[in-house]
N, C-alpha and C positions, 0 to 999 in steps of 0.2 A: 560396508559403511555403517559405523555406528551414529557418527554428528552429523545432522543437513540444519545448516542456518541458511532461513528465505528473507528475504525482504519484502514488506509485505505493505500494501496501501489498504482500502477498504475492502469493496466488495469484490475486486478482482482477484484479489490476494487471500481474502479468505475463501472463497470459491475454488481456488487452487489448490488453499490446505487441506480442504475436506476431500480433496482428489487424494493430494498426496497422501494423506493419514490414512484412505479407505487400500490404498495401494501397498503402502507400509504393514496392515492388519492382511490385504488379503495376500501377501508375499509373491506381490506380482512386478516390484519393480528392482530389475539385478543388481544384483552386488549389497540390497538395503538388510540389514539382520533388522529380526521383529521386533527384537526391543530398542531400534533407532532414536535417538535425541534429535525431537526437530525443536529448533530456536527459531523462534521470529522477532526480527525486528522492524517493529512496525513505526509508519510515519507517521508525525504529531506536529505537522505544520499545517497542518487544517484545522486546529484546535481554536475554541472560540472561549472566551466568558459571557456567557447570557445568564439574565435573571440573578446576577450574581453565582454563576455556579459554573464551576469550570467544565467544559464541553469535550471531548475527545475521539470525533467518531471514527476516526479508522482502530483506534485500540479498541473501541466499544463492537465494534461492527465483526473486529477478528474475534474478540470474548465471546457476544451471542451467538456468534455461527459456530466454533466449535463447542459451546456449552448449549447447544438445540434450543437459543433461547431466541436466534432474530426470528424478525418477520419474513418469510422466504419470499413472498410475495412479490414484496417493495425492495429486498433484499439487505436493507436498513433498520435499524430500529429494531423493540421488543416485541414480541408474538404474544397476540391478543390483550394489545394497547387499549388504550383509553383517555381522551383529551379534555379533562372535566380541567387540569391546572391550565393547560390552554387558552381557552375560552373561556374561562375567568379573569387572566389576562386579558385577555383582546375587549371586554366588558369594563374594565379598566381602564380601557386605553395605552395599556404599555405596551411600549415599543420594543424590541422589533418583535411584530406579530406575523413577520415572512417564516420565519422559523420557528417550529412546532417543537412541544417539548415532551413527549410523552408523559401520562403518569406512572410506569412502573419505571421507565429510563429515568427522570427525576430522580428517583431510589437512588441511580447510581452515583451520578452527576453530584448529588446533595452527599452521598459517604465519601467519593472523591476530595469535593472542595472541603468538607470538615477535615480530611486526614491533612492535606495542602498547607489549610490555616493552621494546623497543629504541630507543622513542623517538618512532617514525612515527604519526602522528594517525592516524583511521580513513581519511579521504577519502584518503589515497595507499597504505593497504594496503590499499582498496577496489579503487586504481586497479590496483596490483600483483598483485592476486588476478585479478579481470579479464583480465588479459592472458594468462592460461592459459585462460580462455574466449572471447575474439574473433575469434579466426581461426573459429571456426563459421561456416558462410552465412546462418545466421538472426542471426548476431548483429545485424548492417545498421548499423554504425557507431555503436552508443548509446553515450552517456556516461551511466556511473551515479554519482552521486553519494548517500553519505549526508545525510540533513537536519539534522544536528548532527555533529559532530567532539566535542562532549560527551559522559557518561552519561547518558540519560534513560531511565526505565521504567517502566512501566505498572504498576503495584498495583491489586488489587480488593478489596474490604471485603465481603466474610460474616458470613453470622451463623453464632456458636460458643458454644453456651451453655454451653459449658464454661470458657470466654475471662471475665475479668473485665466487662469493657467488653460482651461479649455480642457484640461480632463479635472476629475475627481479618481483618489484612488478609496475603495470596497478590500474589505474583508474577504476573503475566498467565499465563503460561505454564503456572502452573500449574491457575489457573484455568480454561484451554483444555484441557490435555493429559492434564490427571488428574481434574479436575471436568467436563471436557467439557462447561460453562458451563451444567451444570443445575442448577446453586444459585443463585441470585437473585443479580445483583450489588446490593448497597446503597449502595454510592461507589464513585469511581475516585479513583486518587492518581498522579498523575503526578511522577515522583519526578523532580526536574534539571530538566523541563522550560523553568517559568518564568525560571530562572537560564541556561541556556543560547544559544548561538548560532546563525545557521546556517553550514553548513561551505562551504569555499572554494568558490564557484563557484552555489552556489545563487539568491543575490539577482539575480546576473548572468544566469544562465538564464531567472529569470521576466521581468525588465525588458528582458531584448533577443529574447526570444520571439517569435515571429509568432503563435503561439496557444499556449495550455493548455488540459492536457485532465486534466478528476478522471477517472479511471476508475470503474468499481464497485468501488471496494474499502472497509473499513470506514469508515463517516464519521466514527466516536466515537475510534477506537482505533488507527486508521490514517493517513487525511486528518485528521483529528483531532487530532491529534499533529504533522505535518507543519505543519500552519496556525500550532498551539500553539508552535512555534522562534520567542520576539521578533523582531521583524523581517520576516518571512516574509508573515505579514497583511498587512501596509502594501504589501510588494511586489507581493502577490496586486491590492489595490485599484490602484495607482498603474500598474503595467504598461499601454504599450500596445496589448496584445495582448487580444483577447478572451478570456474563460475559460469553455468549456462544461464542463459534468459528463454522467454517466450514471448513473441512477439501481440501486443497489446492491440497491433492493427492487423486488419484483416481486407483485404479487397480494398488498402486505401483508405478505408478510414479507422474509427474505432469501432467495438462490437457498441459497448456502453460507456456512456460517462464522458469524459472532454478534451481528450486527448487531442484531437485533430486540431480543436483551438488553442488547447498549451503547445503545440507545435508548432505550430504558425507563428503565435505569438514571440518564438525565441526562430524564428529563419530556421528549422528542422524541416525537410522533408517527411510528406506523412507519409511514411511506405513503411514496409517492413523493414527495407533496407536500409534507411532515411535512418530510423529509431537505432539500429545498430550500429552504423557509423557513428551514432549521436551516444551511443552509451561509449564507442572503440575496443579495439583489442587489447587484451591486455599484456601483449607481446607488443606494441604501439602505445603505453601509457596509460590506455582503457581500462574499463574493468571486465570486459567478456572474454573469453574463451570458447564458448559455444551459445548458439542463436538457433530457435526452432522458428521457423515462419509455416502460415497456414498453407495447405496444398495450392488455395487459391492465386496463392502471392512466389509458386515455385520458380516463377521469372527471376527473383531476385536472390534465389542463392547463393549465383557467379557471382552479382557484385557485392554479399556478404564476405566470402570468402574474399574474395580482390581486398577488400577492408583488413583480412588476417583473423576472422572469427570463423571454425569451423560449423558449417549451417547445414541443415536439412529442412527439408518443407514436408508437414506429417498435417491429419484434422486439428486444430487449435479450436477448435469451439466448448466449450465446457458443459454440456449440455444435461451432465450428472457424475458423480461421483467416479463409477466404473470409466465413463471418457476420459477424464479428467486425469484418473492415473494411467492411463493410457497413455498422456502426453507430457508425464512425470517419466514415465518408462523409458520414453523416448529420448528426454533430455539428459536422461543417466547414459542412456549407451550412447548418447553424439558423443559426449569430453570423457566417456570411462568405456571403451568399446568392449574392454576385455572383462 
């Protein structure tokens, strides 16, 4: 295999890539040659405008982790940050002071929005941004792309019985950052979405692929989104490259992040098996063809397969690199045995 195009959200998704990339260098996953092209296409319907400055954190989030610049920690954000523009802010009183803005991330955020205002689509200030992060030795030659060169973003519907209507609908972000998703989502509203594109080079990456890979990242709000770019779907189904996933639940719920509430929120089953009906096969309209679920969750095999997705149950926990392509390994031999 020389092309793997992933689909990628934040922290789950780059967390995978450094599996994959470390797997790819140590020539432990078959059939992959050393010099593999991995594409990501990553989701940007979590994207915000704050402070005037265009926000982007699953592209920013896949940038720093394979350019060794996030915060491993928090697994967000830049490594050995500093909130001096922050807190200057919040001394201000500007609003919203629920979301933190780094000072070296600012860096980026502020070269972003000036390429934006100047004319350049996202996917070549992506490309431009990037190039201050490749020369890292983990980068391993990715191409990241955004999933729309559009605006699209995520909205969530609460309930506000102070609100006419009895809900209020929040920005995603907010709903993460300041609600920390303990309020009930009631809908989602994906604002641009259905009107928008995909961005140069997307269609082309899933169609000349030698495989794709969903990572565990959200399936509602992240692959969710990405599937959701017109066009995107079809390419998923018509590619001739197999498509496995990895399932983002574990024991029933999520490892991290909010999957079990974007689940809910749209009548999905949280299970493992629940997510893979909800993605389908792609012999059934879907776009899977191979599901790994964690050992924990091997009850639901039968009924991935009853679904038409060949499945196995392997460790799913990402606990470092070496695991990680461990379960990159695995997702090659379910859909490529030979």
């Amino acid at each position: 295999m020389q092309k793997i195009t992933v689909l990628s959200g934040g922290v789950g998704g780059a967390t995978f890539l450094q599996g994959l990339l470390h797997g790819i260098a140590a020539g432990s996953l078959p059939g992959v040659a050393a010099e593999a092209e991995v594409t990501v296409v990553a989701n940007t319907a979590d994207d915000i405008w704050l402070h005037g400055l265009k926000v982007c954190p699953d592209l920013d989030t896949v940038m720093y982790t394979l350019g060794e610049g996030i915060d491993a920690e928090r697994g967000w954000g830049r490594s050995e940050e500093t909130w001096s523009a922050k807190e200057e802010l919040e001394r201000y009183g500007v609003e919203p002071t629920w979301f933190g803005l780094g000072d070296r991330d600012i860096a980026t955020h502020l070269v972003r929005t000036q390429m934006l205002e100047a004319g350049y689509p996202l996917s070549e200030v992506t490309q431009a941004l990037c190039r201050r992060w490749s020369s890292a030795p983990s980068w391993g030659g990715v191409t990241l792309l955004p999933m729309s060169d559009d605006r699209v973003e995520t909205h969530v519907a609460i309930a506000d019985a102070q609100a006419p209507s009895g809900k209020r609908v929040v920005h995603f972000q907010e709903y993460w950052v300041r609600l920390h998703a303990e309020v009930p989502a009631e809908a989602l509203v994906f604002v641009g979405l259905a009107e928008s594109t995909p961005g140069p080079g997307v269609l082309a990456a899933i169609a000349e692929a030698d495989l794709v890979i969903v990572p565990p990242s959200n399936p509602v709000v992240s692959i969710g989104t990405i599937v959701g770019v017109p066009g995107i779907r079809d390419a998923l189904r018509s590619t001739a490259a197999p498509v496995v996933g990895l399932s983002p639940i574990v024991g029933d719920t999520h490892v991290r992040g909010m999957a079990h509430q974007m689940l809910t929120c749209i009548d999905v089953e949280v299970s493992a098996a629940g997510v893979a009906r909800h993605y389908g096969a792609r012999a059934q309209g879907g776009i899977l063809d191979g599901w790994l679920v964690d050992e924990r969750d091997a009850h639901h095999v039968a009924a991935v397969e009853a679904a038409g997705v060949a499945c196995a149950a392997v460790p799913l926990m990402m606990v470092d690199p070496a695991a990680t392509a461990v379960m990159a390994a695995e997702a090659i031999r379910l859909v490529r045995p030979s």
